[in-house]
PDB file of N, CA, C and O in Angstrom:
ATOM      1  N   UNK A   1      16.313   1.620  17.890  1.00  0.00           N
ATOM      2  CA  UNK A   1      14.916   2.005  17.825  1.00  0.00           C
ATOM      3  C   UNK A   1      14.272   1.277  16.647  1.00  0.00           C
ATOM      4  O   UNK A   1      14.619   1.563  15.500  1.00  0.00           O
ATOM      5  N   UNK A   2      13.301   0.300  16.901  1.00  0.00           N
ATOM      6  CA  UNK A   2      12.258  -0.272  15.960  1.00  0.00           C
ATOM      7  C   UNK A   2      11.677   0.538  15.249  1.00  0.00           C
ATOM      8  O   UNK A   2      10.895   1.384  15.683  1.00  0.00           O
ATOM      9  N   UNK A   3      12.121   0.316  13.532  1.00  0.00           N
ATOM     10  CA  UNK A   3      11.329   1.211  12.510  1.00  0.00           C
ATOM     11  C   UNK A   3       9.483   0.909  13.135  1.00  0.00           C
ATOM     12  O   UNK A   3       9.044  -0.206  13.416  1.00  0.00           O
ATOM     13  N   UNK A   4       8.728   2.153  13.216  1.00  0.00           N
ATOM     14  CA  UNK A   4       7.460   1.703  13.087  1.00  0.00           C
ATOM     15  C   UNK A   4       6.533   2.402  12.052  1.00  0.00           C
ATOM     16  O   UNK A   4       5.396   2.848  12.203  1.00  0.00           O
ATOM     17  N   UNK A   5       7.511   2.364  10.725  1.00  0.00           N
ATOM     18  CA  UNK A   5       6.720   2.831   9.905  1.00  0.00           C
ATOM     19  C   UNK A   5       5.864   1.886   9.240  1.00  0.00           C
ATOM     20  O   UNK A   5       6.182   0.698   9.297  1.00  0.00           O
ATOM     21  N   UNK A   6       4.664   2.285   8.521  1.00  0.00           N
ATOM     22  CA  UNK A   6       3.829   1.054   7.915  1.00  0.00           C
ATOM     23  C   UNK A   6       4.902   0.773   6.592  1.00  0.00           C
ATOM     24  O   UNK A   6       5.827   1.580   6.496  1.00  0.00           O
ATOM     25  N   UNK A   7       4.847  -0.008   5.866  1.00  0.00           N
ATOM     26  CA  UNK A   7       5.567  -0.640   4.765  1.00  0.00           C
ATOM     27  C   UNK A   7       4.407  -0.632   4.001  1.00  0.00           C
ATOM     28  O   UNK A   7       3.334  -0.779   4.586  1.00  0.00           O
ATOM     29  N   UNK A   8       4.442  -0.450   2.488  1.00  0.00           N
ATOM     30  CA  UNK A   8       3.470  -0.341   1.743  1.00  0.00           C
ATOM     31  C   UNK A   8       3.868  -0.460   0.344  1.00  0.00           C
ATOM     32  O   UNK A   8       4.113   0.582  -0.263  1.00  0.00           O
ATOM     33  N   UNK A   9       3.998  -1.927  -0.436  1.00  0.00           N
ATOM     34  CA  UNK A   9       4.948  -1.997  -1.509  1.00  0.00           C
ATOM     35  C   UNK A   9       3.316  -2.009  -2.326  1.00  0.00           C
ATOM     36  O   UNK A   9       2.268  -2.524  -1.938  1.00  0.00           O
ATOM     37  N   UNK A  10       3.587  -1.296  -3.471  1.00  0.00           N
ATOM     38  CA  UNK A  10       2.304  -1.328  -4.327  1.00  0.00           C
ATOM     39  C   UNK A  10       2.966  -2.043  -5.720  1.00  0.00           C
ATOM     40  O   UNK A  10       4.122  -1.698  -5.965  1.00  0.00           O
ATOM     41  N   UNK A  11       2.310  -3.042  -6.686  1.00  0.00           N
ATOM     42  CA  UNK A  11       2.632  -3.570  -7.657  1.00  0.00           C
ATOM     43  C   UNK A  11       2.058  -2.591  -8.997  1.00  0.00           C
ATOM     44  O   UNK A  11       0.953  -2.283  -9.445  1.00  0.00           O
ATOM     45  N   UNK A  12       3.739  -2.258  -9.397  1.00  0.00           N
ATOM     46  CA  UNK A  12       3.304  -1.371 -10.342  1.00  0.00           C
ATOM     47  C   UNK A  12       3.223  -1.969 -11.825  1.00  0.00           C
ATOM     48  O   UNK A  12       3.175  -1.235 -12.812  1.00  0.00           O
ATOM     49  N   UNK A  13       3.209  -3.713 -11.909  1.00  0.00           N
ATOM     50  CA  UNK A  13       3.362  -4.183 -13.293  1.00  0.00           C
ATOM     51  C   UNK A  13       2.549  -3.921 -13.919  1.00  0.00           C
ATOM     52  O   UNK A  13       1.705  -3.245 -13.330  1.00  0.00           O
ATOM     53  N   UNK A  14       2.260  -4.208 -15.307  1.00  0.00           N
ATOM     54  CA  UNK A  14       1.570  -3.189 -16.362  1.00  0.00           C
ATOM     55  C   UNK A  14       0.090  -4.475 -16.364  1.00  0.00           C
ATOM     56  O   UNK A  14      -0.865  -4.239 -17.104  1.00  0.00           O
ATOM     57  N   UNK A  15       0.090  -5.372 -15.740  1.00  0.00           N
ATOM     58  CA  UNK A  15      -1.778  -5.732 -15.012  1.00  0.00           C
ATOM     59  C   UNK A  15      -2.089  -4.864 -14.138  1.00  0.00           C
ATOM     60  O   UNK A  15      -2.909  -3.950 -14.215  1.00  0.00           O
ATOM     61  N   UNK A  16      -1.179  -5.276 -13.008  1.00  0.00           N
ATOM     62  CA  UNK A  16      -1.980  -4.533 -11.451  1.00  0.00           C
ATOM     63  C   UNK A  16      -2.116  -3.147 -11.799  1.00  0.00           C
ATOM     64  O   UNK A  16      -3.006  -2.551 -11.192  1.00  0.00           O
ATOM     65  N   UNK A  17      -1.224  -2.280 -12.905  1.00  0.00           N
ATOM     66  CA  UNK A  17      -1.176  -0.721 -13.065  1.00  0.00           C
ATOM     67  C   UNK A  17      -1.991  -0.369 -13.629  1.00  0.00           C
ATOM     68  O   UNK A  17      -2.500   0.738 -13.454  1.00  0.00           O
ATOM     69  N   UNK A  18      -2.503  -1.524 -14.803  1.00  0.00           N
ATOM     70  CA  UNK A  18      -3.832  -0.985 -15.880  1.00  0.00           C
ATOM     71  C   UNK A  18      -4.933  -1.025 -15.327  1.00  0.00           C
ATOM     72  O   UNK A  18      -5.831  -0.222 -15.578  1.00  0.00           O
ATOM     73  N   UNK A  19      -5.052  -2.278 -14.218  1.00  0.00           N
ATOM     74  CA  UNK A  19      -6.292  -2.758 -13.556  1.00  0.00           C
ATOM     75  C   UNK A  19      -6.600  -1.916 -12.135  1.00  0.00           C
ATOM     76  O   UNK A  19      -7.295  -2.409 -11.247  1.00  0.00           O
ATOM     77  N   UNK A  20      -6.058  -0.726 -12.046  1.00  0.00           N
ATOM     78  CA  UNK A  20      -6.274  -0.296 -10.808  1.00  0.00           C
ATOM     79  C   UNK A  20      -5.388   0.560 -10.098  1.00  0.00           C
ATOM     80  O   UNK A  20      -5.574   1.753  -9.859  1.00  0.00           O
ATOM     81  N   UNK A  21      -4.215  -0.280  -9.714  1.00  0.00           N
ATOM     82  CA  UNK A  21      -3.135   0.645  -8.900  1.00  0.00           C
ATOM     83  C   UNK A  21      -2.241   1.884  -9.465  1.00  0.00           C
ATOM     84  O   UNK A  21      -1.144   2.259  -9.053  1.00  0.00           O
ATOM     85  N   UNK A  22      -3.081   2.446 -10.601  1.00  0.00           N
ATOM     86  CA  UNK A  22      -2.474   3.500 -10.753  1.00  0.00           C
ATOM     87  C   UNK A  22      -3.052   4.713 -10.224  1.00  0.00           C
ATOM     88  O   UNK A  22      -2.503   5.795 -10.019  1.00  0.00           O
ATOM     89  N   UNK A  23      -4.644   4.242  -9.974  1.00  0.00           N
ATOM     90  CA  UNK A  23      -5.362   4.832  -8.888  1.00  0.00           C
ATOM     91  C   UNK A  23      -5.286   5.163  -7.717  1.00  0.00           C
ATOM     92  O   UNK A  23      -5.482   6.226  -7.128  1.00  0.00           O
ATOM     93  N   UNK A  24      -4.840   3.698  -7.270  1.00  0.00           N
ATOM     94  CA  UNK A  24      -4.697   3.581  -5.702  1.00  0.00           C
ATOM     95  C   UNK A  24      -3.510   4.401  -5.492  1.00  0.00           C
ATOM     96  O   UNK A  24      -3.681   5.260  -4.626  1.00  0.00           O
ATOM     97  N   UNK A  25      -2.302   4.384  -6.058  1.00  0.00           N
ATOM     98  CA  UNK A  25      -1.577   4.446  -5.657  1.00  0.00           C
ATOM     99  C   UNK A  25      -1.223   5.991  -5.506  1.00  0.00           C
ATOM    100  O   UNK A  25      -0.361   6.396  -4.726  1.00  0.00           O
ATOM    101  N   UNK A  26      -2.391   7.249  -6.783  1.00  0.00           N
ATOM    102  CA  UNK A  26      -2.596   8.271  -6.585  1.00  0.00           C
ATOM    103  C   UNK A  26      -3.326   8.639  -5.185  1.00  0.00           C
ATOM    104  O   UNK A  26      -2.745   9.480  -4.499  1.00  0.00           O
ATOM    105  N   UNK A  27      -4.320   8.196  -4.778  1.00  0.00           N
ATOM    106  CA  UNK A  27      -5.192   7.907  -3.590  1.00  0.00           C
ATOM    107  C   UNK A  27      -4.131   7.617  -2.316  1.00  0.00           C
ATOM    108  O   UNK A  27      -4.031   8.628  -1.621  1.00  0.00           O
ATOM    109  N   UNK A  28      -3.698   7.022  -2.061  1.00  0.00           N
ATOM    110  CA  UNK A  28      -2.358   6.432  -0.988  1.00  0.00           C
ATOM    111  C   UNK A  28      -1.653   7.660  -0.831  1.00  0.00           C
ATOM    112  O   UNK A  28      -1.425   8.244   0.228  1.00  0.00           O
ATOM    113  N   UNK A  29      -1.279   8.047  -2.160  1.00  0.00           N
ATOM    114  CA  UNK A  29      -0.147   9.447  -2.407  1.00  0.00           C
ATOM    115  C   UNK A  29      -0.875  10.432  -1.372  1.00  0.00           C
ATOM    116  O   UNK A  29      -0.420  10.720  -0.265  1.00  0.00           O
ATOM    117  N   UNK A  30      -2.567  11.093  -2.133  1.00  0.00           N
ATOM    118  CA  UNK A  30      -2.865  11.822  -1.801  1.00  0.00           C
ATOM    119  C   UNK A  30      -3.496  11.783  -0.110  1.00  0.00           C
ATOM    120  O   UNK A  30      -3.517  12.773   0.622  1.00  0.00           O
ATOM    121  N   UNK A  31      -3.920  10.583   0.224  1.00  0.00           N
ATOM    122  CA  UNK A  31      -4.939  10.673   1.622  1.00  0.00           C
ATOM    123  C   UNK A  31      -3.424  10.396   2.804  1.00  0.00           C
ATOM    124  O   UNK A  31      -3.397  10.584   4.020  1.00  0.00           O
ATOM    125  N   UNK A  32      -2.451   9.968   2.012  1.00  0.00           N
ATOM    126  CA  UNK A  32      -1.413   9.637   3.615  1.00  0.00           C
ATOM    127  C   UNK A  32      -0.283  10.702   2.780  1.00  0.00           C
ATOM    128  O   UNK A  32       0.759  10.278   2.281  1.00  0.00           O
ATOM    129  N   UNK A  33      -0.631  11.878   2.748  1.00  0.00           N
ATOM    130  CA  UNK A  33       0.518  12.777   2.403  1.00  0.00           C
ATOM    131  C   UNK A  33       1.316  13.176   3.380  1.00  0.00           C
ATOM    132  O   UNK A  33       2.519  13.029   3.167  1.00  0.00           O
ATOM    133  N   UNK A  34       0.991  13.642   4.401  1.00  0.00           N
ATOM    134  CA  UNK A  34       1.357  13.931   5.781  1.00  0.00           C
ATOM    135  C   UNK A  34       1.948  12.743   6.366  1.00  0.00           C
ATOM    136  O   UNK A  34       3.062  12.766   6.889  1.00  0.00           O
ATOM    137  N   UNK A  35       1.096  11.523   6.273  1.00  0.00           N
ATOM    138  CA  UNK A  35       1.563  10.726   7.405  1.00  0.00           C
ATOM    139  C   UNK A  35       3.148  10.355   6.500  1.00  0.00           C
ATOM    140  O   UNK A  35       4.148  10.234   7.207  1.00  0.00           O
ATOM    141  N   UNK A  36       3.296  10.199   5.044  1.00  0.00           N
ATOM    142  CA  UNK A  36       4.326   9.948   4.563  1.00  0.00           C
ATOM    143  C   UNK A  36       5.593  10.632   4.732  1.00  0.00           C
ATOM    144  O   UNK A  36       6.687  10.084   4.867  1.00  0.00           O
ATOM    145  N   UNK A  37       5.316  12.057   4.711  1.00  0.00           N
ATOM    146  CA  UNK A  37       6.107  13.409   5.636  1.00  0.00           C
ATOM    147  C   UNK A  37       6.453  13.081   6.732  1.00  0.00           C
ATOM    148  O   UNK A  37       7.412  13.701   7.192  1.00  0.00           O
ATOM    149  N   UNK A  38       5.813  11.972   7.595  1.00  0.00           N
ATOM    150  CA  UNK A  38       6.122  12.306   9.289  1.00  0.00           C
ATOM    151  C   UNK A  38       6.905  10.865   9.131  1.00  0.00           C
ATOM    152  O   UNK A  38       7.370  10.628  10.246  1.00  0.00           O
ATOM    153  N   UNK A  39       7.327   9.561   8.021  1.00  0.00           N
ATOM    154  CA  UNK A  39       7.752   8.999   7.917  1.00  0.00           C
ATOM    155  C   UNK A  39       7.344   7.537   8.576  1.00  0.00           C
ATOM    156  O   UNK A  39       8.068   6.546   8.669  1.00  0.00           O
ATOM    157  N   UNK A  40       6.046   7.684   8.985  1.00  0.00           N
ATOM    158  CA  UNK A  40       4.991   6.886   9.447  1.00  0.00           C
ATOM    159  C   UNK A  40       4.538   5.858   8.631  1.00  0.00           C
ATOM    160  O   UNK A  40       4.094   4.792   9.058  1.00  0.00           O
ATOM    161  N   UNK A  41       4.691   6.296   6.972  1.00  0.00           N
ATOM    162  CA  UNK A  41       4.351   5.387   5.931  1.00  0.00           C
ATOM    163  C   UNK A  41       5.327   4.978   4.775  1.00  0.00           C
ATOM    164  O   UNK A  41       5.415   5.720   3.796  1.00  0.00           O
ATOM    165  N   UNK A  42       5.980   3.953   4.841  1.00  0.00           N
ATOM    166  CA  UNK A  42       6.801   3.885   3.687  1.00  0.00           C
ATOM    167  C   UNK A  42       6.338   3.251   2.148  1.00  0.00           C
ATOM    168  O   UNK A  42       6.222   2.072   1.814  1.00  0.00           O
ATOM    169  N   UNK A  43       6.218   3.942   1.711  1.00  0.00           N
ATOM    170  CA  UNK A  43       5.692   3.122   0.404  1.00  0.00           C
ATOM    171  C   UNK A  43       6.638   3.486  -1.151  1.00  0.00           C
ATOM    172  O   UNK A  43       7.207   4.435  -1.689  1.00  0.00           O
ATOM    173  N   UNK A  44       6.398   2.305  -1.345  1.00  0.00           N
ATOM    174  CA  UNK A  44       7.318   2.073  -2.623  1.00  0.00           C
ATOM    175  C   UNK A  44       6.633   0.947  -3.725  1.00  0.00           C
ATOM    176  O   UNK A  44       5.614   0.267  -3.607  1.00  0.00           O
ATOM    177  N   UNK A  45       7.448   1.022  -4.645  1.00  0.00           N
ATOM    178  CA  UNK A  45       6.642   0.365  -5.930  1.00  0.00           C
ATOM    179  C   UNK A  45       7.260  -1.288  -6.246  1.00  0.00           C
ATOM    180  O   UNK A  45       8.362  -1.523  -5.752  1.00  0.00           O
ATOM    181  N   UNK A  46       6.806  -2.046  -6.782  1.00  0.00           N
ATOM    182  CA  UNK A  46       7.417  -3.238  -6.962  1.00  0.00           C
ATOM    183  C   UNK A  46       7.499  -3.211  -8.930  1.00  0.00           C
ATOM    184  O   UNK A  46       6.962  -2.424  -9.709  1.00  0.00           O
ATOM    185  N   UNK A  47       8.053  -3.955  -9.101  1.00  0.00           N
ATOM    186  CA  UNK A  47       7.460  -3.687 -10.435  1.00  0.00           C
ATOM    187  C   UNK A  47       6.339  -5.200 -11.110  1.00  0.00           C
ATOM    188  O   UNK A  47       5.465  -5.395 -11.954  1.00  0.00           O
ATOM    189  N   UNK A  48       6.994  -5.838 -10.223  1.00  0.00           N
ATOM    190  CA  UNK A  48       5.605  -7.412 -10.607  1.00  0.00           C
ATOM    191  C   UNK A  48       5.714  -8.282  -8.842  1.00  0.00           C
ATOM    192  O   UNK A  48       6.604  -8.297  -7.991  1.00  0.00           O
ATOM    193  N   UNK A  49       4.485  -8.843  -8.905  1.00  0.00           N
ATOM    194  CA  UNK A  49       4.851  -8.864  -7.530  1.00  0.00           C
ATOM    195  C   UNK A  49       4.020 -10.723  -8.109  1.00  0.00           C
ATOM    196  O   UNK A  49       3.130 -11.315  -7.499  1.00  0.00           O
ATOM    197  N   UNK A  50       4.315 -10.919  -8.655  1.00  0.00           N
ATOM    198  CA  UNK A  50       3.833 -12.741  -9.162  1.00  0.00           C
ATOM    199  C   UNK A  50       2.589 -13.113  -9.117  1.00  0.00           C
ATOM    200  O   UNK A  50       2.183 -14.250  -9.358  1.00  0.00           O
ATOM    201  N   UNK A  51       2.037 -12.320  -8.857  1.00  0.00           N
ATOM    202  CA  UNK A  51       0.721 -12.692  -8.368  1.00  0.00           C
ATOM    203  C   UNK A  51      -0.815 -12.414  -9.325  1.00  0.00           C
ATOM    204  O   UNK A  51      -2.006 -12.504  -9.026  1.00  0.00           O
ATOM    205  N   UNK A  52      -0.068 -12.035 -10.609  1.00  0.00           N
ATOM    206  CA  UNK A  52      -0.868 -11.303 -11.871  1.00  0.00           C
ATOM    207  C   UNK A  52      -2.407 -11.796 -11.473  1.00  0.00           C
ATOM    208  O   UNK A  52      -3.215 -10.925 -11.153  1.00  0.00           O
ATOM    209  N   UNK A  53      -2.766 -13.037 -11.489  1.00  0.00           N
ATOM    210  CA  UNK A  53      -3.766 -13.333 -11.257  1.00  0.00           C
ATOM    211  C   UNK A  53      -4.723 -12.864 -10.468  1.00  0.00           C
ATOM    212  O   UNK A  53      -5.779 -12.427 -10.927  1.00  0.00           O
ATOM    213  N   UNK A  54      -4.456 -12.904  -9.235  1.00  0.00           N
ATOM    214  CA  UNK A  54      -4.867 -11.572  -8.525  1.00  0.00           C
ATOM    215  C   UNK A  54      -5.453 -10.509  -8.032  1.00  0.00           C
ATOM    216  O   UNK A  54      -6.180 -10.189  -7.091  1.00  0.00           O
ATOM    217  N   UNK A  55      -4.728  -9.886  -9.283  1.00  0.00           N
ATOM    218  CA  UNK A  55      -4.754  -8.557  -9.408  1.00  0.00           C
ATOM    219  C   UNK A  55      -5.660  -7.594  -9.003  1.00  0.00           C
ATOM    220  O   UNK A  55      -6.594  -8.142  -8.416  1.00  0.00           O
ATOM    221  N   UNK A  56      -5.807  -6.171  -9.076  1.00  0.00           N
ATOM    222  CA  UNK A  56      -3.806  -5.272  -8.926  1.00  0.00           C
ATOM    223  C   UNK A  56      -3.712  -6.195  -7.103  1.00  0.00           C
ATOM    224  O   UNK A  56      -4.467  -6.836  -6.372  1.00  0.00           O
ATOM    225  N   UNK A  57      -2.369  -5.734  -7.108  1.00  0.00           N
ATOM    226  CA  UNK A  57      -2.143  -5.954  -5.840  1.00  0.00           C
ATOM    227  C   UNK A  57      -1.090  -5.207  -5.211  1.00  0.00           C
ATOM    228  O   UNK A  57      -0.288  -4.441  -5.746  1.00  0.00           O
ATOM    229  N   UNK A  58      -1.240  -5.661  -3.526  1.00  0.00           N
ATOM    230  CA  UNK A  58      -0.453  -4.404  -2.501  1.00  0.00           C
ATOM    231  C   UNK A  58      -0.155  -5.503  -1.080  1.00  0.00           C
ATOM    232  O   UNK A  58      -0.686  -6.456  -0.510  1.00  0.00           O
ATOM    233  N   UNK A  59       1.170  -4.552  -0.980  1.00  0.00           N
ATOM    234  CA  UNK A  59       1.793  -5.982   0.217  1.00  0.00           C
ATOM    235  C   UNK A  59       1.994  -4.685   1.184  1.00  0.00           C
ATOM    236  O   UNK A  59       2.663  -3.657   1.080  1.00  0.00           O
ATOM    237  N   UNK A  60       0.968  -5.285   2.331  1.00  0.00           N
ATOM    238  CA  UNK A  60       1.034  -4.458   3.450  1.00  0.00           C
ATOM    239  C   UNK A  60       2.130  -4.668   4.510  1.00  0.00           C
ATOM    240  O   UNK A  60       1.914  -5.838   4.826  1.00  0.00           O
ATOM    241  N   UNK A  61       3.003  -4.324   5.134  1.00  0.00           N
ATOM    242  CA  UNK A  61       3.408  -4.956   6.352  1.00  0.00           C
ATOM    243  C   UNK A  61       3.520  -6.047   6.222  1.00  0.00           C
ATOM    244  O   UNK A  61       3.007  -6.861   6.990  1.00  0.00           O
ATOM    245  N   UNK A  62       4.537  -6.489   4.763  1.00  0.00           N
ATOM    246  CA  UNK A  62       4.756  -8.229   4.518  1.00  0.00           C
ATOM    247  C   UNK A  62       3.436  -8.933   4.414  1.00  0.00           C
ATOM    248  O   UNK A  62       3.663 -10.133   4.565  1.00  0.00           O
ATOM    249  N   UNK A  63       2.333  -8.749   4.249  1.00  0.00           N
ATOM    250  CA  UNK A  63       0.764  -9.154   4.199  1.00  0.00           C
ATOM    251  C   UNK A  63       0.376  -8.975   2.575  1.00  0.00           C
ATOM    252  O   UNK A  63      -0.041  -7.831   2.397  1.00  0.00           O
ATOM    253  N   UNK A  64       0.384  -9.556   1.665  1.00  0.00           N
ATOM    254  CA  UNK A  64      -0.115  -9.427   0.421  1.00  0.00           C
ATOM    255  C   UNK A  64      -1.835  -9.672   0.436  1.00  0.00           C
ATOM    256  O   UNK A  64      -2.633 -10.499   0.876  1.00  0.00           O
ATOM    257  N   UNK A  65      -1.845  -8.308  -0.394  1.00  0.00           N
ATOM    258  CA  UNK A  65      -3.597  -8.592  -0.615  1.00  0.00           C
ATOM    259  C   UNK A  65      -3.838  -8.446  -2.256  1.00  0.00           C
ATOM    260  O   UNK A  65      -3.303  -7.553  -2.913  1.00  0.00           O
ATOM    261  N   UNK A  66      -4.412  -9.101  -2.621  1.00  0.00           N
ATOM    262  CA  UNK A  66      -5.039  -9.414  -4.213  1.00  0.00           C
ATOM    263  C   UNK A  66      -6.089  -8.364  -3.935  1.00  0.00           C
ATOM    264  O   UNK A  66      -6.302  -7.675  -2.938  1.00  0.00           O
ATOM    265  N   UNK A  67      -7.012  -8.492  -5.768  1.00  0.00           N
ATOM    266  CA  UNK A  67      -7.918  -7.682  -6.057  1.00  0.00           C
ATOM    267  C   UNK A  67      -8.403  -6.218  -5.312  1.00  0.00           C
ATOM    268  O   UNK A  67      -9.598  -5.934  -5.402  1.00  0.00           O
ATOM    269  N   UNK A  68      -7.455  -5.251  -4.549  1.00  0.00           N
ATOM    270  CA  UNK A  68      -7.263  -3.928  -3.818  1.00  0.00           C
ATOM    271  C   UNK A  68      -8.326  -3.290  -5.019  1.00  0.00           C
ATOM    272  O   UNK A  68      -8.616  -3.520  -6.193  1.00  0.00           O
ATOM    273  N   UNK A  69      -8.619  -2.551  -4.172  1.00  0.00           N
ATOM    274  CA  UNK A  69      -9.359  -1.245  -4.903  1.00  0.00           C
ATOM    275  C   UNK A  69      -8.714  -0.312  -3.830  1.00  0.00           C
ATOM    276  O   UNK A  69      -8.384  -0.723  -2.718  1.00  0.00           O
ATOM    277  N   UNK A  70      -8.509   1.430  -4.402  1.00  0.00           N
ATOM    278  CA  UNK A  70      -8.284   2.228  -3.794  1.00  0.00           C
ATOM    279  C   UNK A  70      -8.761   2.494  -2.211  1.00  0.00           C
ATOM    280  O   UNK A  70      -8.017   2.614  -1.239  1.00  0.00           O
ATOM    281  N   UNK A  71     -10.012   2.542  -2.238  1.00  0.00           N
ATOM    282  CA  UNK A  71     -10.628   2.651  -1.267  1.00  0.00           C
ATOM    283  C   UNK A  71     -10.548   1.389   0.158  1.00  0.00           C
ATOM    284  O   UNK A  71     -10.774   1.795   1.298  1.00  0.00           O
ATOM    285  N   UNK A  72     -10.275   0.180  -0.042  1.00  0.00           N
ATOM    286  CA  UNK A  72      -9.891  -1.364   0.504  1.00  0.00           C
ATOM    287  C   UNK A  72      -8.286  -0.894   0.987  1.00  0.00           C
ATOM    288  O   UNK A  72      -7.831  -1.401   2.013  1.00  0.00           O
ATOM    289  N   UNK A  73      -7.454   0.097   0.198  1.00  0.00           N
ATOM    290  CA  UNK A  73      -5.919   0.239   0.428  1.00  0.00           C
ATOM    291  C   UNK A  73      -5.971   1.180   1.680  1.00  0.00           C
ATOM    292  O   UNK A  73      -5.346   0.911   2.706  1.00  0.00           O
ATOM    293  N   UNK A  74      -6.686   2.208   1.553  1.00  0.00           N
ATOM    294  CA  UNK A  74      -6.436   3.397   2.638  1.00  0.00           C
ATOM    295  C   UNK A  74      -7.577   2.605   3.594  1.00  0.00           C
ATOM    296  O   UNK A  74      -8.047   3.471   4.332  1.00  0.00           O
ATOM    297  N   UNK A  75      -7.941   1.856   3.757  1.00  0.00           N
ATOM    298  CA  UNK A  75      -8.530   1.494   4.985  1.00  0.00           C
ATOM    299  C   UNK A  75      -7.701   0.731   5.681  1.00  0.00           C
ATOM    300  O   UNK A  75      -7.542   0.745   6.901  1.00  0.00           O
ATOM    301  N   UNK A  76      -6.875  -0.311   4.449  1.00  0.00           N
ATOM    302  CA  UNK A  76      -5.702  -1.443   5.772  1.00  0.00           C
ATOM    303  C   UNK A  76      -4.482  -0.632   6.196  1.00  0.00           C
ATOM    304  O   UNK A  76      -3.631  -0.868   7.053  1.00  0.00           O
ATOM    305  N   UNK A  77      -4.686   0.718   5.088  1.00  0.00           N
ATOM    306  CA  UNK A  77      -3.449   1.336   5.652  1.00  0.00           C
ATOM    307  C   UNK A  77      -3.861   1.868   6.950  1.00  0.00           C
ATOM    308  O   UNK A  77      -3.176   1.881   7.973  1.00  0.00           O
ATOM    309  N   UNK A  78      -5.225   2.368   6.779  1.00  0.00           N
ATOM    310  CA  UNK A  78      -4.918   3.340   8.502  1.00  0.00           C
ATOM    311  C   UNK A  78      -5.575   2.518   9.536  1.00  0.00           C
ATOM    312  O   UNK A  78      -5.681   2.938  10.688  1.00  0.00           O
ATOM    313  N   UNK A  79      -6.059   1.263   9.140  1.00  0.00           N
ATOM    314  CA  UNK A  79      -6.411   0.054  10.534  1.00  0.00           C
ATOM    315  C   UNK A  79      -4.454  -0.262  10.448  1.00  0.00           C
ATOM    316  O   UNK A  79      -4.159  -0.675  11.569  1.00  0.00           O
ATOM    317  N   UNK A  80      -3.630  -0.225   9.883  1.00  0.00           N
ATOM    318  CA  UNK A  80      -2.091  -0.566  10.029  1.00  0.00           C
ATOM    319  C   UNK A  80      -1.622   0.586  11.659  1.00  0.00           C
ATOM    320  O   UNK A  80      -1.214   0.273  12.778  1.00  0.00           O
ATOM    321  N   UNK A  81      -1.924   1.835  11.066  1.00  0.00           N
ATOM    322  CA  UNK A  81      -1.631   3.049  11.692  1.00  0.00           C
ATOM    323  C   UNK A  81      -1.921   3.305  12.478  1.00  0.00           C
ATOM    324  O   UNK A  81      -1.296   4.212  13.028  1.00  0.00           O
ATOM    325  N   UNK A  82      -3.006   2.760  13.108  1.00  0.00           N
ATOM    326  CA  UNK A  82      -3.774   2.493  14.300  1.00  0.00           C
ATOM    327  C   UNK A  82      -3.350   1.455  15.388  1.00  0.00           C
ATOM    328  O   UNK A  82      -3.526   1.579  16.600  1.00  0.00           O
ATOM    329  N   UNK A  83      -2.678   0.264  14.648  1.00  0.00           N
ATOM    330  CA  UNK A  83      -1.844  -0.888  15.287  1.00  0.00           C
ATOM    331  C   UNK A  83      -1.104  -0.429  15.275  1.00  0.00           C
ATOM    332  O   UNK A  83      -0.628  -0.738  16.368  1.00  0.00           O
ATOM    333  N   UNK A  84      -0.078   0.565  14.602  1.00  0.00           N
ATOM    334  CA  UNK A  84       1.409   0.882  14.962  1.00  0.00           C
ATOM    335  C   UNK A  84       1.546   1.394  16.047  1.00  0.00           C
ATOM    336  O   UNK A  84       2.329   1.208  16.979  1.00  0.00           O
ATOM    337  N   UNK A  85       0.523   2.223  15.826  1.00  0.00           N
ATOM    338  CA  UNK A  85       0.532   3.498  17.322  1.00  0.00           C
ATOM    339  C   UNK A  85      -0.247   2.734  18.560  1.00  0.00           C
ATOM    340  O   UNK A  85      -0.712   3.528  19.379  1.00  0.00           O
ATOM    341  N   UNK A  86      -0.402   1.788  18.756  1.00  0.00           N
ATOM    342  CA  UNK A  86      -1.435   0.843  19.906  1.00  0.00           C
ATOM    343  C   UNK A  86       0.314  -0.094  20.539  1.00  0.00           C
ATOM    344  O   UNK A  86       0.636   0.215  21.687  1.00  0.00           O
ATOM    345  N   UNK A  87       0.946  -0.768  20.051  1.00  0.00           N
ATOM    346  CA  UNK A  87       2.187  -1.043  20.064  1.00  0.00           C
ATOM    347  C   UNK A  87       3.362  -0.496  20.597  1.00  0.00           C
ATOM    348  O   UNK A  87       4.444  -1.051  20.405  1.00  0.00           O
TER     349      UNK A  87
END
């Protein structure tokens, strides 16, 4: 059985963390709490993801995106969640 959970590595280095993703990544926590429960969302932390420049940043489904804001994260997450379940 094909995992079809979303993948959701968030860069927790101390740019992307100061500049943002310590937000997002509260936000992610809190708006996909459930879907993370139903194992629909996997997310985990990186600790530098090379890309400082960037910054913050979040690798969707092997898809890296620069300059994320909270609000930009829970939208590719649930246009992701929407393709998982269309599949």
């Amino acid at each position: 059985m094909a995992d079809k959970a979303v993948h959701v590595r968030i860069c927790m280095g101390s740019s992307c963390f100061a500049r943002g993703n310590s937000d997002t990544l509260a936000c992610i926590r809190s708006h996909f709490q459930v879907a993370q429960d139903q194992g629909l969302i996997r997310l985990e932390g990186s600790l530098c993801e090379n890309n400082c420049h960037h910054g913050p940043n979040i690798v969707i489904n092997g898809r890296p995106y620069g300059s994320i804001t909270a609000a930009a994260a829970v939208e590719l997450i649930e246009n992701e969640l929407k393709n998982q379940n269309r599949g």
